[in-house]
N, C-alpha and C positions, 0 to 999 in steps of 0.2 A: 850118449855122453862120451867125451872125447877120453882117453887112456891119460891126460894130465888132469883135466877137473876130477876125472872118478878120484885120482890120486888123491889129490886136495881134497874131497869131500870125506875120505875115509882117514884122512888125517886130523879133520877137524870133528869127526863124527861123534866119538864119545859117548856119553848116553845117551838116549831116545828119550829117558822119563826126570833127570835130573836139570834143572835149568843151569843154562851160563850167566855168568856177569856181564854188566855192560860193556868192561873192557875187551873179555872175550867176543862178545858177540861185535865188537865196531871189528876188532884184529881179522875177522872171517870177513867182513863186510871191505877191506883196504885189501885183502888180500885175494878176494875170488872178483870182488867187484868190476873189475878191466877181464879177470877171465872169461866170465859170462858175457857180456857186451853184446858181444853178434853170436854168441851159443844160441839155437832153436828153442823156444818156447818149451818141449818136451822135454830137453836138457836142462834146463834151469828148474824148471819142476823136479824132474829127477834127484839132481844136485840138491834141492832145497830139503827132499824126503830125506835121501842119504844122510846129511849134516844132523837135520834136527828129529827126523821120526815122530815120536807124538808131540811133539813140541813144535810142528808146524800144522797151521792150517790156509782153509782158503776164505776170502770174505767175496759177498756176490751181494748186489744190489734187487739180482732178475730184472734186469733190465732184457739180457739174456744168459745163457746158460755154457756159453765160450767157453769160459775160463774155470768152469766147475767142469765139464765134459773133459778136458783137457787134463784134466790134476787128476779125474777117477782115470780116465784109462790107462796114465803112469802110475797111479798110488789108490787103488780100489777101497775105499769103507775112510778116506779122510775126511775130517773134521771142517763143514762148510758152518760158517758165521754168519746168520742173517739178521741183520738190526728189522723188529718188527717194531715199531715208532707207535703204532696206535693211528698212522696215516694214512696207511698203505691205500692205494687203488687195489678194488675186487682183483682185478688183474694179476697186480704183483704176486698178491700172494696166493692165488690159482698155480702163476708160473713156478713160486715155489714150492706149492706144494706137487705141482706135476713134477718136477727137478728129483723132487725126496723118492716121488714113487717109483720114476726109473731109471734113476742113474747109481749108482754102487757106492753111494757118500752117507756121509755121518752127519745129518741138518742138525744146526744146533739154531734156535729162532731165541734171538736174544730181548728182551724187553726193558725199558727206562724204570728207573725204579717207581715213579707215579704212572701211574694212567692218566688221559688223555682228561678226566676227569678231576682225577686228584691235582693235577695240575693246573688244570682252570680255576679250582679253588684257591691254590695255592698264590700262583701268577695272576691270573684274570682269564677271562677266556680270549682265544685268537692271540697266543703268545706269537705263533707265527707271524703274524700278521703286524704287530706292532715292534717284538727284539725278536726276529728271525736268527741272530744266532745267540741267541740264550736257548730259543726253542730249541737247534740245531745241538746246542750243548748237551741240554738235557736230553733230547733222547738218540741223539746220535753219537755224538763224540765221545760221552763220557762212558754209555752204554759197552760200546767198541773198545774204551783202553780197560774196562773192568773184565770183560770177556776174554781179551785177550791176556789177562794176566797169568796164565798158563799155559804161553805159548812164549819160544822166544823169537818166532820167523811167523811171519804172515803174508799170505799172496794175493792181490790187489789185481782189477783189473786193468789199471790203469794205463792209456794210452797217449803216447806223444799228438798225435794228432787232433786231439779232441778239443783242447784246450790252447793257447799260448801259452798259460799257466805250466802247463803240464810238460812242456817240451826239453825240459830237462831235467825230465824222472829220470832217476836210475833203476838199471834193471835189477839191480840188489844193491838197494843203497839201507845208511842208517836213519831210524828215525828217532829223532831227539826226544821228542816230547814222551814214545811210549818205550824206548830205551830197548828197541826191538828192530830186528830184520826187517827192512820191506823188501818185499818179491814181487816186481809186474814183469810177470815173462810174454805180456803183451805188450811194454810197451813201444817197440817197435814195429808193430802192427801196423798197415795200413786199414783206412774202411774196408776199400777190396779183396784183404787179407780174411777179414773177420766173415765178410757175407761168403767169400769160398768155403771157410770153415765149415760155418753153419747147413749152407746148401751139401756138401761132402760128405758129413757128420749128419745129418738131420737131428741138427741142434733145436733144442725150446728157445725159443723166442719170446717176451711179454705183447700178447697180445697189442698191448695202446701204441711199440713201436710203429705199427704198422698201420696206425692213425694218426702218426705227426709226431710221436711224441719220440723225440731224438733221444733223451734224454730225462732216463724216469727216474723221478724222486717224490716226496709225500703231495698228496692229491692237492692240499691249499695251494701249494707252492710251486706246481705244475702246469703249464700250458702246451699245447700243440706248438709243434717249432715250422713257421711260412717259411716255402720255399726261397732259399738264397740264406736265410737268417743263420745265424753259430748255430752248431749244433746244440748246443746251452743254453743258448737265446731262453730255452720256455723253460729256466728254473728260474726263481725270484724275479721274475719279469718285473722290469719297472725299479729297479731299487740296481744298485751299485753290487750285493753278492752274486759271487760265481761259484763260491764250494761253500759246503758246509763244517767245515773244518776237518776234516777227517785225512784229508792230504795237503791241510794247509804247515 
C-alpha cells in the first residue's frame, strides 16, 4: 500500500467494532474512491481491512476461490459471506466447503429465512421459474443485506469485463440501497488476469466451471454457456434477467 492511502486509511480507521453512519461511510467512499482506482487488488484489500477491521468482510459466490484466497493472504481468519439459497449445485458447495477447510477464513454460510420448502408453501412451488426475482429477493438479496447488517464495507468479486452491466463498477464505490462500502479490488481484472491468479496460487476452482458453466448460480437457473455465447448467457436463459439483484 502506497505511504498516502496507508495515511488515509489510519485517518479514517477508528474502530474496528463500532459502526459508521451513512454519511461517514459515503465521506471515506468520495475521498479514497479516485485513490484506489488503479491501487493493486492487495492494496485495496489492505486499505479496506485497515479502515474498517471487523466490520469488513468478503462475499464469494464459489464460483471460484480468487477473491477469498486474496483477502486471507492480506487479512488471515476474515469473515467470508456465502448465500446458501437452498439451490446450490453439489459442486458449489463441495467448493465451499473445500475453501473453509483450507484457506485461513472465517465461512459464515448464510440461509433465507424459509426453506426451499417452506417457501413453495408459502409462494407455490418453481417460484424461480415463474417471479425469478421475487425468488432472487427472497433468498438472495434480502438474505445478503440482513447479513451484512454488521458490517459497514463488504468485498465483491465483481469484474468490469464480465458484464456490460458491470463496466462501471467502482472499485470502492457506495451502495445506496445497503448504505454500505462496496469493495471489488477485482474489478479491473482481465479473464487472463484471473486464470494467472488461479494457475500461480493454485486457487479452488467450482468444479461445473470447467463444464461450461461460465457463470454459476442456483441449479434451476443455470445452463452451460456455448462457445462464443456472454459469459452470463447460461443464467436465466430465456427470459430478459442478467443479475439477481445483488449489484443491481
Amino acid at each position: 500500500m502506497s505511504t498516502a492511502v496507508t495515511r488515509a486509511a489510519r485517518a479514517y480507521r477508528g474502530s474496528h467494532t463500532e459502526g459508521r453512519s451513512p454519511e461517514e461511510l459515503r465521506e471515506i467512499v468520495s475521498h479514497m474512491g479516485a485513490e484506489l482506482e488503479l491501487a493493486p487488488a492487495e492494496h485495496i484489500v489492505e486499505w479496506a481491512v485497515a479502515t474498517f477491521g471487523e466490520r469488513f468482510c468478503v462475499t464469494s459466490s464459489m464460483a471460484d476461490a480468487v477473491l477469498v484466497h486474496l483477502a486471507s493472504t492480506v487479512a488471515p481468519g476474515v469473515d467470508v459471506v456465502f448465500l446458501d439459497t437452498g439451490y446450490h449445485f453439489p459442486e458449489t458447495i463441495g467448493t465451499r466447503d473445500a475453501v473453509e477447510a483450507t484457506l485461513p477464513v472465517r465461512m459464515l454460510s448464510i440461509e433465507p429465512v424459509q426453506t426451499v420448502a417452506e417457501q413453495d408453501a408459502s409462494y407455490g412451488p418453481e417460484l424461480y421459474a415463474r417471479d425469478p426475482d421475487l425468488c432472487c429477493q427472497l433468498r438472495k438479496v434480502q438474505p445478503l443485506a440482513d447479513a451484512l447488517g454488521e458490517y459497514d464495507a463488504w468485498a465483491t468479486g465483481l469484474r468490469r469485463e464480465e458484464t456490460h452491466n458491470r463496466v462501471i463498477a467502482p472499485v470502492i464505490g457506495w451502495d445506496a440501497r445497503k448504505k454500505k462500502v462496496k469493495v471489488s479490488p477485482l474489478a479491473r481484472w482481465t479473464d487472463a488476469q484471473v486464470q494467472r491468479y488461479i494457475v500461480e496460487n493454485g486457487v479452488l476452482v467450482n468444479p461445473l466451471v470447467y463444464e461450461g458453466y461460465l457463470s454459476v448460480g442456483c441449479r434451476p437457473c443455470t445452463r452451460p454457456v456455448a462457445p462464443g455465447e456472454d459469459v452470463r448467457s447460461g443464467r436465466w436463459a430465456g427470459s430478459a434477467k442478467t443479475e439477481c439483484g445483488i449489484h443491481a
